[in-house]
C-alpha positions in Angstrom: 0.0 0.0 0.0 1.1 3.3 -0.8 0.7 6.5 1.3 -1.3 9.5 -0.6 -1.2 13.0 0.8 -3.3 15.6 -0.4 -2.4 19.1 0.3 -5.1 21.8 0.1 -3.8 25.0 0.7 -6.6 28.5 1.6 -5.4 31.9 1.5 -8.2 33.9 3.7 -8.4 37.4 4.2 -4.9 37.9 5.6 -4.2 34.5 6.8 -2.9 31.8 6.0 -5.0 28.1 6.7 -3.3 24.5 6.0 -5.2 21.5 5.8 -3.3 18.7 5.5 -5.5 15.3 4.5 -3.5 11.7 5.0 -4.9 8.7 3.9 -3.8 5.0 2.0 -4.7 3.6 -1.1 -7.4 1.7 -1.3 -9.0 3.6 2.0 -12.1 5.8 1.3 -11.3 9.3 1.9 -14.3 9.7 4.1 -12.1 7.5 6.4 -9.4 9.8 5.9 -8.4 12.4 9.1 -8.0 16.1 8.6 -5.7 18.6 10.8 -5.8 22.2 10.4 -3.2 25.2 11.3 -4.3 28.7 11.1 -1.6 31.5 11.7 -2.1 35.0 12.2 0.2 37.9 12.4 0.5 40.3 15.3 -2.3 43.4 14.5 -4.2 41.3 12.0 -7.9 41.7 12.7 -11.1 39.5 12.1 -15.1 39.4 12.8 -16.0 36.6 14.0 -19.4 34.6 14.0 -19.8 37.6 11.8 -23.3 38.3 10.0 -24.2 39.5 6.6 -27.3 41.3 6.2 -29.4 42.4 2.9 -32.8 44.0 3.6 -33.0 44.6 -0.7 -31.8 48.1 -0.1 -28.6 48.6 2.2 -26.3 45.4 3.3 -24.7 45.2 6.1 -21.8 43.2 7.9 -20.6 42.1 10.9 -19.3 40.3 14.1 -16.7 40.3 17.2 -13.6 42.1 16.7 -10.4 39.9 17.3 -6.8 40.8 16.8 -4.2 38.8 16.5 -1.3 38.4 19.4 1.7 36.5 19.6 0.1 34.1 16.8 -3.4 33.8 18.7 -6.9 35.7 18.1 -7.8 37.5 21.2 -11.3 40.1 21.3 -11.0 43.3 21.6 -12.4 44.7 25.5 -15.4 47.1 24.5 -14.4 49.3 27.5 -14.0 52.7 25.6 -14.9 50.9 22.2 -16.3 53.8 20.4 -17.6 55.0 16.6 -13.9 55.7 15.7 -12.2 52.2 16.6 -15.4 50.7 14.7 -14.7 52.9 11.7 -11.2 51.5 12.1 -12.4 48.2 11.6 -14.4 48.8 8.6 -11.9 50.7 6.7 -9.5 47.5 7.2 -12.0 45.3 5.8 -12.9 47.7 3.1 -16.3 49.0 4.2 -15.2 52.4 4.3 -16.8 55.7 4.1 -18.3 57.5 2.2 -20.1 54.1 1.3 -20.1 52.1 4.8 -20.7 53.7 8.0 -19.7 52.2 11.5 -21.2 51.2 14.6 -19.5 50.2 17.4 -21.4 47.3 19.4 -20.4 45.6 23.2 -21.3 43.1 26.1 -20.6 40.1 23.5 -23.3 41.1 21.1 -21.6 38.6 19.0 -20.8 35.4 21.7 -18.5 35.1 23.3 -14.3 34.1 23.0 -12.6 31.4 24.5 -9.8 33.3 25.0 -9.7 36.6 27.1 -10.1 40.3 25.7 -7.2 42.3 25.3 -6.0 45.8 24.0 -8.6 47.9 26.6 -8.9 51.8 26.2 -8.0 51.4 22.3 -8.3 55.4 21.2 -8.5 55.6 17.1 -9.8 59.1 15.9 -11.2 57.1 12.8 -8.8 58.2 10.5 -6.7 55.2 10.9 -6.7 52.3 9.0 -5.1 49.3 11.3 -5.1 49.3 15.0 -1.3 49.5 15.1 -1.8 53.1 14.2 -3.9 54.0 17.2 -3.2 55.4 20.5 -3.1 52.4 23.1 -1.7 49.7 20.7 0.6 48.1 22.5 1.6 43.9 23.5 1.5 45.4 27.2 -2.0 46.8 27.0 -3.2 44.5 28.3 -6.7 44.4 29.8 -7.4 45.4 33.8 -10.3 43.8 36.2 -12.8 45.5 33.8 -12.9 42.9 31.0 -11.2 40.0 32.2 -14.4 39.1 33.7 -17.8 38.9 32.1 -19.4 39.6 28.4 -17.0 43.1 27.6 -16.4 42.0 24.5 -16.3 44.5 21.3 -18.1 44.4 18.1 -19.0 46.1 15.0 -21.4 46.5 12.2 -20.6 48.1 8.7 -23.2 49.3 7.3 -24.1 50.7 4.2 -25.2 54.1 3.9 -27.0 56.7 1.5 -24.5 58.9 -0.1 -26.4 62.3 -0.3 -25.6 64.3 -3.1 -26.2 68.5 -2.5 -27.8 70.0 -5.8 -27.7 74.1 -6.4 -31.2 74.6 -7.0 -32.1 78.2 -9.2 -35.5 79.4 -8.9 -37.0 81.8 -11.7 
């Protein structure tokens, strides 16, 4: 019998995710075992158990803001989550304005992590477009009494909004 690996490799957004499936000839590959490996990189941000909304007119997206540390997702503690660290969030997945406006969600709208929050009192002005670039982002902020207890976990929606166009109107 001869060994037959089968590599499928995923790029997501930002990250890279390995699956590795082993199996022998002559074995159904329903019998066959699966591992996975995700790796992040320090600053890299996801929503997750994000939602997609379309109501026919605007869409909207969004879910539990994690960041990547030290090669693990952590959430982000909503304690002084604001408008500006939401818009943050959007710009880096794209849904930036004028199109996409933000709005900054808490207590674990979204579930909750396994894993503890971290990066508490982030301050963005909403110009920025990563989290690296914001005041607080540091490995060493990490979260007080505050969040390490309870639901203070941040989230986000994007949400797509009606560009308004001004028009000079001239009355005769």
């Amino acid at each position: 019998m001869m060994a037959e690996e089968v590599y499928l490799f995923s790029v997501g957004l930002f990250s890279l995710v390995l699956f590795v499936q082993c199996g022998i000839d002559g074995i159904e590959p329903t019998s066959w075992t699966t591992s996975s490996t995700s790796y992040c990189y320090d600053g890299e941000v996801r929503l997750e158990n994000s939602t997609y909304l379309y109501d026919g007119r605007r869409s909207s997206y969004g879910g539990r803001v994690e960041v990547c540390y030290s090669g693990a997702f952590y959430p982000v503690c909503d304690d002084g989550w604001t408008y500006n660290e939401a818009t943050v969030v959007c710009k880096y997945f794209g849904y930036g304005l004028p199109y996409y406006r933000a709005v900054a969600t808490g207590g674990g709208e979204f579930g909750l992590s396994d894993n503890a929050p971290i990066f508490q009192n982030l301050m963005c002005n909403g110009s920025e477009y990563t989290f690296s670039d914001c005041r607080g982002y540091a490995p060493n902020n990490i979260v007080g009494d505050y969040c390490s207890s309870g639901n203070h976990q941040a989230g986000v929606y994007c949400i797509e909004g009606i560009m308004l166009t001004f028009c000079d109107f001239i009355f005769i």
